[in-house]
C-alpha positions in Angstrom: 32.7 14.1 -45.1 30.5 14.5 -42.1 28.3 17.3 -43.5 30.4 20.3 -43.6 31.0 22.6 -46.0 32.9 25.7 -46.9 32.7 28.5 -43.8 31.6 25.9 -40.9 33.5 26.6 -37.7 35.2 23.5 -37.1 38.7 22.9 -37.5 39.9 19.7 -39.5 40.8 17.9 -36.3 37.3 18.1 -35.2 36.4 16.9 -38.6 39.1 13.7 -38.4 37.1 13.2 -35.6 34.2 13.1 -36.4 34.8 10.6 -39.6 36.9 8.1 -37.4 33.5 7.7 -35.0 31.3 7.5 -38.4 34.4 4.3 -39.4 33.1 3.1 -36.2 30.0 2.7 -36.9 30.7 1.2 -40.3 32.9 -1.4 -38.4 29.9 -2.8 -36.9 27.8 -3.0 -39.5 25.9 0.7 -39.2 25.5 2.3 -42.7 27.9 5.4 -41.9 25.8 7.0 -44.9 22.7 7.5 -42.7 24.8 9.1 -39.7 26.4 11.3 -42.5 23.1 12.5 -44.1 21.5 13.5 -41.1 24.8 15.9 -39.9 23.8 17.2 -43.5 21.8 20.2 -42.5 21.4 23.6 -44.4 21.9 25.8 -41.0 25.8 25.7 -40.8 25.2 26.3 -37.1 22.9 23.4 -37.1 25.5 21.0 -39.0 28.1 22.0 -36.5 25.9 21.1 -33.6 25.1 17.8 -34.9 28.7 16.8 -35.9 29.5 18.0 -32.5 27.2 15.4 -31.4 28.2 12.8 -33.2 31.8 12.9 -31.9 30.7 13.5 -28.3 27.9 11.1 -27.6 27.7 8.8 -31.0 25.2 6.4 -29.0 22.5 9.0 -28.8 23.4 9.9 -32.6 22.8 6.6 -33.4 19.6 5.9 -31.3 18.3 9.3 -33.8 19.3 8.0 -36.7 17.7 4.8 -35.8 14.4 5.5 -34.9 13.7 9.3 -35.8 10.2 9.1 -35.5 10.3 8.3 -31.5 9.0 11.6 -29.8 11.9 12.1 -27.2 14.6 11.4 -30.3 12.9 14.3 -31.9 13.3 16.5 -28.5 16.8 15.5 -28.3 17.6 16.2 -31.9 15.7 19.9 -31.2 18.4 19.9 -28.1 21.1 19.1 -30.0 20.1 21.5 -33.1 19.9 24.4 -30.7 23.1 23.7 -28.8 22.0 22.9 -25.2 24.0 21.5 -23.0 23.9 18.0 -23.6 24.6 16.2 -20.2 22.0 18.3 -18.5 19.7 18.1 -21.4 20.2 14.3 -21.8 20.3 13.6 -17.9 16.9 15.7 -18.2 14.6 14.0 -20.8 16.4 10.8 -20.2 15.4 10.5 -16.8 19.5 9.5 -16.2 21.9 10.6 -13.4 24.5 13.1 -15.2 27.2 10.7 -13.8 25.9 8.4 -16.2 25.7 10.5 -19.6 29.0 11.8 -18.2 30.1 7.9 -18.6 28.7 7.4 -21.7 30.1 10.4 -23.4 32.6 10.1 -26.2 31.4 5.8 -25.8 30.8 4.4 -29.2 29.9 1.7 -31.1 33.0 0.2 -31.7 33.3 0.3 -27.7 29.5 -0.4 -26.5 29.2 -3.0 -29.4 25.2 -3.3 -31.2 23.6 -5.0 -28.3 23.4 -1.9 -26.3 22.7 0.6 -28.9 19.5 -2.1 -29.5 18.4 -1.8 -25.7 19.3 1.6 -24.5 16.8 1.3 -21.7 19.3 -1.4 -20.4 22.5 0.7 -21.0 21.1 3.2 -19.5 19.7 1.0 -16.2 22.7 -0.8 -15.7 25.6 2.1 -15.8 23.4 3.7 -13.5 23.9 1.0 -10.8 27.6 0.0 -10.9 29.7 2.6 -8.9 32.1 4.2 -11.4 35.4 2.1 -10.8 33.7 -0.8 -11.7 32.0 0.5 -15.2 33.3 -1.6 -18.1 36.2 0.1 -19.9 37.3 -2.1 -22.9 35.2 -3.5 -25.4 35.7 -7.8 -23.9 34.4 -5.7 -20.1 31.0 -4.6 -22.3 30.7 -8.1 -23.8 30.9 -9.3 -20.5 28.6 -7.1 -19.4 26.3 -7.8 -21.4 25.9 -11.4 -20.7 25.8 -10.7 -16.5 23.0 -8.1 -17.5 20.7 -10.5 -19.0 21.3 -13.3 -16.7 21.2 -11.1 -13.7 17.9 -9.1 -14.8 15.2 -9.0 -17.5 16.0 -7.1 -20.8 13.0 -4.2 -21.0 13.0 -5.0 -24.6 12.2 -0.7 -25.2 12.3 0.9 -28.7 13.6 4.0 -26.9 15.9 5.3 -25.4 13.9 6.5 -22.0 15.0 4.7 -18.6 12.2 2.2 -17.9 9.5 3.7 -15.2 10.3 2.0 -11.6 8.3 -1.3 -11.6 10.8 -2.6 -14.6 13.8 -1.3 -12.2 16.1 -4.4 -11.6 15.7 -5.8 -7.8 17.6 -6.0 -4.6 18.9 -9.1 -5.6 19.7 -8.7 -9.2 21.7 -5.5 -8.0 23.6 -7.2 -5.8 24.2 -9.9 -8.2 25.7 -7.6 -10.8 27.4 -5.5 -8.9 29.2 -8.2 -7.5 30.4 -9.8 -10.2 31.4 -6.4 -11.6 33.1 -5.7 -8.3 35.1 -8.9 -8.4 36.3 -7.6 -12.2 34.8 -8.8 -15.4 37.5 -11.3 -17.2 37.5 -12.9 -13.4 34.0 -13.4 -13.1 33.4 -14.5 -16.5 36.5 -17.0 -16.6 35.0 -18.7 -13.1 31.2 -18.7 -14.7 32.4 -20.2 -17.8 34.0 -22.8 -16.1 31.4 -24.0 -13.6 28.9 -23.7 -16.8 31.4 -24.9 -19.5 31.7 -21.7 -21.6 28.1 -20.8 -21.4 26.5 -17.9 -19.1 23.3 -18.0 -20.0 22.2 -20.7 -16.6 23.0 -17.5 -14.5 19.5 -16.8 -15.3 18.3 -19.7 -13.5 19.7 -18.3 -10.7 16.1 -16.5 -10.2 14.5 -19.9 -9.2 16.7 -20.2 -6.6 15.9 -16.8 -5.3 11.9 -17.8 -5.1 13.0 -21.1 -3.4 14.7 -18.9 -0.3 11.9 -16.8 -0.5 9.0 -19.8 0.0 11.5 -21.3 2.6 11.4 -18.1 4.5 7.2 -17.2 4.7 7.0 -20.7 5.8 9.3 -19.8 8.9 12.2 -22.3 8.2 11.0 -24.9 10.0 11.8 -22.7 13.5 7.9 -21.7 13.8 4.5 -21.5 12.1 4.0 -20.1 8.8 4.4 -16.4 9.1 1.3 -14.6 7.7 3.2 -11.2 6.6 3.9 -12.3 2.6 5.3 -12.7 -0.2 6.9 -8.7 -0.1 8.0 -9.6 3.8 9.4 -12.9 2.7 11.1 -11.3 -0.3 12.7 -8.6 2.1 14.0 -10.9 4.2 15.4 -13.4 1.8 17.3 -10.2 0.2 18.7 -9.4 3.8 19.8 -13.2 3.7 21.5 -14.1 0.6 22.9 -10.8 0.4 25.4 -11.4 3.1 26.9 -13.5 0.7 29.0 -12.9 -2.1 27.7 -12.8 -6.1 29.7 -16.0 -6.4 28.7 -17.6 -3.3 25.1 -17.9 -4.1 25.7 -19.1 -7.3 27.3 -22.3 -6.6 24.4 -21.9 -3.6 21.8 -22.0 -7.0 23.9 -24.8 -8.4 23.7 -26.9 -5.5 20.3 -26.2 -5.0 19.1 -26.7 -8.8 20.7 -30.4 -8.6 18.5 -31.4 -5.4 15.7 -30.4 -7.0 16.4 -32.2 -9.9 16.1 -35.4 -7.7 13.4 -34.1 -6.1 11.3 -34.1 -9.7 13.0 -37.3 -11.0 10.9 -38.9 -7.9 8.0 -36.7 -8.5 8.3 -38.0 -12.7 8.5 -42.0 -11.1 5.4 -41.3 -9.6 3.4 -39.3 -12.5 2.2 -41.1 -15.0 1.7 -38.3 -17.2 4.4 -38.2 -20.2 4.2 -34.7 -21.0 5.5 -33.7 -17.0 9.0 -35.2 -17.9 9.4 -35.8 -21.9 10.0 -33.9 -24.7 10.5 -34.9 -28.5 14.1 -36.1 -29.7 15.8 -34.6 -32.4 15.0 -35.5 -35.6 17.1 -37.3 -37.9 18.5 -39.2 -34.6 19.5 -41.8 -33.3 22.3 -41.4 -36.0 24.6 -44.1 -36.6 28.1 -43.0 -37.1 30.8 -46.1 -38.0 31.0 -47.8 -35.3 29.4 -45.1 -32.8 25.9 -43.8 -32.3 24.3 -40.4 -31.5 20.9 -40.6 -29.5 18.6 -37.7 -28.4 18.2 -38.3 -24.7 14.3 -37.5 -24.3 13.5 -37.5 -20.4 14.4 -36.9 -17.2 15.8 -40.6 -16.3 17.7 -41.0 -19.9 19.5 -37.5 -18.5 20.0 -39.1 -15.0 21.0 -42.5 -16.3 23.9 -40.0 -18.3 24.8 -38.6 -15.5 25.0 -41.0 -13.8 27.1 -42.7 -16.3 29.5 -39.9 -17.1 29.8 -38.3 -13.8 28.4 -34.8 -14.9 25.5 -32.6 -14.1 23.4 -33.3 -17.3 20.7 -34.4 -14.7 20.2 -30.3 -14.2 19.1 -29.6 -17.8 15.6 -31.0 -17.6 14.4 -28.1 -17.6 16.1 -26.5 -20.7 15.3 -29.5 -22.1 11.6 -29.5 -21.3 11.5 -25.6 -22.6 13.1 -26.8 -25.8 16.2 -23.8 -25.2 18.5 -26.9 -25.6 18.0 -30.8 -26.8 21.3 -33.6 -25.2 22.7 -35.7 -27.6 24.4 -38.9 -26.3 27.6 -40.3 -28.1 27.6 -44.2 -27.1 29.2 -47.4 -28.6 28.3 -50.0 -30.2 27.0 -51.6 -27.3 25.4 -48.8 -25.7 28.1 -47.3 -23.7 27.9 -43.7 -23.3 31.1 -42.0 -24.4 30.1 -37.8 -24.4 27.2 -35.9 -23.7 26.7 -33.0 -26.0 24.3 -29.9 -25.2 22.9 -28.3 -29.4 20.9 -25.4 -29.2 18.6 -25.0 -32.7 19.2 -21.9 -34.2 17.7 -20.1 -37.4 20.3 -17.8 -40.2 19.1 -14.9 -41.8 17.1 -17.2 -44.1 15.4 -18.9 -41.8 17.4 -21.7 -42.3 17.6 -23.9 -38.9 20.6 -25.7 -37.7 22.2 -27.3 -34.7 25.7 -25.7 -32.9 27.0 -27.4 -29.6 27.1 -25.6 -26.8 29.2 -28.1 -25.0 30.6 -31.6 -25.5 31.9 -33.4 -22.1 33.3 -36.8 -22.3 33.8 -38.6 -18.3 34.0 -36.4 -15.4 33.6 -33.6 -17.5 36.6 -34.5 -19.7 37.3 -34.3 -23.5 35.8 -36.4 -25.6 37.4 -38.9 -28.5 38.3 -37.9 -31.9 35.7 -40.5 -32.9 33.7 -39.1 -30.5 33.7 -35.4 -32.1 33.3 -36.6 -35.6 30.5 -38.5 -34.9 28.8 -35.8 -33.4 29.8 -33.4 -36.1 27.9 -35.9 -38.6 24.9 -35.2 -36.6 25.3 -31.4 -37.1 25.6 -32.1 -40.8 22.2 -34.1 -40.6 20.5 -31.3 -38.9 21.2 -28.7 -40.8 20.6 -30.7 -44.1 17.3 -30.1 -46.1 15.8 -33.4 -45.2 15.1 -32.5 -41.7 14.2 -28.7 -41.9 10.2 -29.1 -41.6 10.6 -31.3 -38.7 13.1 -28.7 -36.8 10.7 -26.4 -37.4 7.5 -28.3 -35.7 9.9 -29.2 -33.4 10.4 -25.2 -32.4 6.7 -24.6 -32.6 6.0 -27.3 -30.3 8.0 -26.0 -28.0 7.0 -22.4 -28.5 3.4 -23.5 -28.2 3.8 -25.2 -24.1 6.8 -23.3 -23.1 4.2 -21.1 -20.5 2.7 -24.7 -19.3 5.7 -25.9 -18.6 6.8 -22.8 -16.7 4.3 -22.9 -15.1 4.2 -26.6 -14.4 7.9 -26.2 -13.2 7.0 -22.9 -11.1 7.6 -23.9 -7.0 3.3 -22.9 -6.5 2.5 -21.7 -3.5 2.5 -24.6 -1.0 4.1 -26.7 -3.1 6.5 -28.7 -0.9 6.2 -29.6 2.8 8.1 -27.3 5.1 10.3 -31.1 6.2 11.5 -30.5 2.5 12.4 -27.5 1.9 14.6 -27.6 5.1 16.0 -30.7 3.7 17.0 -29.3 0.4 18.3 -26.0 2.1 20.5 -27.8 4.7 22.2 -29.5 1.6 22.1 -25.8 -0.3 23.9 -24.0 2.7 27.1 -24.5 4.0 26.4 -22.5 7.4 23.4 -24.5 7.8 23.3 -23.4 11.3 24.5 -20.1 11.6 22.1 -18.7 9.0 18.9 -21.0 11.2 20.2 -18.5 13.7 20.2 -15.6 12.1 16.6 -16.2 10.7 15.7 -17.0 14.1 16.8 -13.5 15.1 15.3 -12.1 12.4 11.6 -13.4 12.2 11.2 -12.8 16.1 12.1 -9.4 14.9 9.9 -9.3 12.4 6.7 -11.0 14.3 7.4 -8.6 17.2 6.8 -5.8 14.9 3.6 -6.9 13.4 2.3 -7.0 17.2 3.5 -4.0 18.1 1.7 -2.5 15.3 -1.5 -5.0 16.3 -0.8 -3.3 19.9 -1.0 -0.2 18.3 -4.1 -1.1 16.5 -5.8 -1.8 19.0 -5.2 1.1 21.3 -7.1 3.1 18.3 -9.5 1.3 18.3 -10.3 1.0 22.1 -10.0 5.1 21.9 -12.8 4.7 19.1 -15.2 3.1 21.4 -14.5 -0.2 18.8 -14.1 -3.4 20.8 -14.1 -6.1 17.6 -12.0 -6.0 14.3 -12.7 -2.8 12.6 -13.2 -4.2 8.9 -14.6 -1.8 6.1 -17.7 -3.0 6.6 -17.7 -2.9 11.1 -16.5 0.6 10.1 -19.5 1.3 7.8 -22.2 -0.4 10.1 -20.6 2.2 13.1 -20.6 5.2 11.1 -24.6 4.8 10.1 -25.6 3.9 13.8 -23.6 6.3 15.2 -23.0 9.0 13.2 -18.9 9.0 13.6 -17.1 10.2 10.5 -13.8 9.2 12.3 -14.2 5.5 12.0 -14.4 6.4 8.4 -10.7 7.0 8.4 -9.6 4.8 11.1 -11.3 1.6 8.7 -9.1 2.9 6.0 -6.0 3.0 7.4 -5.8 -0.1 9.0 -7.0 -2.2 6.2 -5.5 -0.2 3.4 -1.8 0.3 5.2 
């Protein structure tokens, strides 16, 4: 029981404890042996420390029993041995506000859930930016959690447990994002994200593209003046100052809106490439499948998903791109005549053996409704053909393929610099934006503001340079060719600071 023997200074309540946060971790699926065998420690003073531990911050016990061998687990297990204090001592080698370890203390397992003892980095990233009355108290608020997380930001994928240096810190954006949806409570959020995405979260995600969009649409001035020379960092700083005046919910159905014009805008751009490989992908193997009196086709390209769309009054026009990635493959239901009945969404996944299979993600009949009896059964055929042993070598070309052009096809699908006219983007935007006008307005204001600081600093510029004696541009090199004719160290400096920043 927990390490302790005969003489150790805990009482038995602090040994109960202890065992009921060791049952956690056997609820979960964490061998409660290994936790107990490394409170196991000759030095009773030791053993009581690290039972101690275990009941007060089981996450770090089980990040040190996980990966012992990481060099800050061993400094924290040294810590812990010798009876620091352990917020200050975590906050310390953790790089982590002590409001946070404060969170995260007595937080186990059974609460937090595996996915976060798996990317501490993450745990550690994301309690630090939600303001304490919006931290997730039950176990559903982590789960939730964990789904905004990695739809809102990009998992650091560490093997530790220190806080990722700050070039992997989450941006403006995906702060505001999750904090927002936090704010406006977890169950809420989740219930209105499911809905607009059918029970899946994972398109928040693609919420990113619609963030570079703004961006692109705000360097090339909005189509209220020139292309504004200040960057992709300016552009980025001002599309933050713009979508942030709206709320976390707002600019998602913004992204929505904005991620179905653009599908029209590339079922046009596929009419006029000839090139297969810009807007087709393999079908499923093992289909079409006919099912009685009922078929179930693999829809293969961007007009057989429009055509369904079109059909069925849904949004399965918007998955090209998951499609195109191979993250999901559409299934059709239709009759015998060709009549489309549902659309289904399968995902292929592997077991623990490798073994691949097909599970739906959603099935959506006419305007999003339910589909048929016959309908469902005929589609749950196909899942039994998909997982059978006849089709497994093709599933798994079928994943390779996909694996092997998934970074040409991002970067196919990538906006590129340039790569719409400024007529369109306006276009797209006026359909994206509700307050079309007010925010033109607003940008207005805020690029004047922004060009009149680049010439004040041009102003200023200049002004050093006139007191320099320097009548043309002072480039590294004009500052080079001054220095050797004239001897003046100063233009040294003044060259490096206005081309450098």
């Amino acid at each position: 029981m927990c390490g302790l023997c005969p003489g150790d200074v805990m009482t038995a309540t602090a040994i109960a404890d202890c065992e009921t946060v060791i049952a956690d971790f056997a609820d979960i699926g964490i061998d409660p042996n290994s936790i107990r065998s490394w409170a196991v420690h000759p030095d009773p003073i030791w053993r009581r420390n690290r039972n101690q531990a275990i009941v007060t911050f089981p996450i770090f016990v089980a990040l040190l029993v996980r990966s012992p061998d990481v060099p800050i687990h061993r400094e924290i297990e040294a810590a812990i041995d010798r009876g620091d204090r352990l917020v200050e001592m975590l906050s310390s080698l953790l790089l982590v506000s002590k409001k946070s370890i404060r969170f995260l203390r007595g937080k186990g397992p059974a609460l937090l859930g595996t996915f976060w003892l798996h990317h501490p980095s993450d745990l550690f990233e994301a309690v630090d930016q939600l303001v304490p009355e919006k931290l997730p108290r039950t176990r559903e608020d982590w789960e939730i959690l964990r789904e905004l997380w990695t739809g809102c930001s990009e998992l650091t994928e560490e093997d530790y447990c220190l806080r990722p240096p700050p070039s992997r810190h989450s941006g403006a954006m995906s702060r505001h994002m999750l904090g927002g949806l936090c704010a406006a409570g977890y169950s809420t959020s989740a219930r209105k994200l499911r809905r607009l995405w059918n029970g899946d979260l994972r398109p928040l995600a693609g919420v990113k593209d619609y963030f570079r969009f703004v961006a692109e649409w705000c360097e090339s001035g909005a189509g209220i003046c020139k292309k504004a020379g200040y960057g992709e960092i300016v552009a980025g700083t001002i599309r933050d100052e713009l979508l942030m005046r709206y709320p976390a919910m707002e600019i998602i159905h913004q992204s929505e809106r904005w991620h179905r014009e653009i599908a029209d805008l590339r079922s046009i751009e596929a009419a006029c490439n000839p090139d297969p490989d810009s807007h087709e992908w393999p079908p499923l193997p093992g289909l079409p499948l006919r099912v009685g009196e009922l078929a179930v086709c693999s829809l293969t390209n961007i007009f057989q998903l429009q055509l369904e769309g079109a059909r069925l009054h849904h949004c399965v026009r918007s998955y090209f791109r998951k499609c195109l990635r191979g993250d999901s493959h559409i299934a059709s239901i239709r009759s015998g005549d060709g009549t489309s009945l549902s659309t289904a969404e399968l995902v292929i996944g592997a077991d623990q053996d490798g073994r691949l299979s097909a599970r739906v993600l959603q099935h959506q009949a006419d305007h999003n409704g339910n589909p048929t009896r016959e309908s469902m059964l005929a589609l749950a055929e196909a899942l039994r053909v998909l997982g059978s042993d006849q089709v497994q070598r093709q599933l798994h070309e079928l994943r390779s393929f996909h694996a092997e052009r998934r970074e040409e096809i991002d970067d196919r699908l990538a906006l590129g610099e340039g790569r719409y006219q400024i007529e369109t983007l306006c276009q797209i935007m006026k359909k994206v934006l509700r307050d079309y006008d007010s925010v033109i307005t607003w940008l207005d204001k805020r690029l004047n503001d922004e060009e009149g600081w680049y010439r004040y600093r041009n102003e200023l510029a200049g002004e050093r340079q006139s007191r320099l004696g320097f009548a043309d541009e002072l480039t590294y090199e004009r500052a080079f060719e001054i220095f050797w004719a004239t001897g003046i160290e100063s233009c040294l400096d003044e060259g490096v600071r206005m081309n450098g920043g």
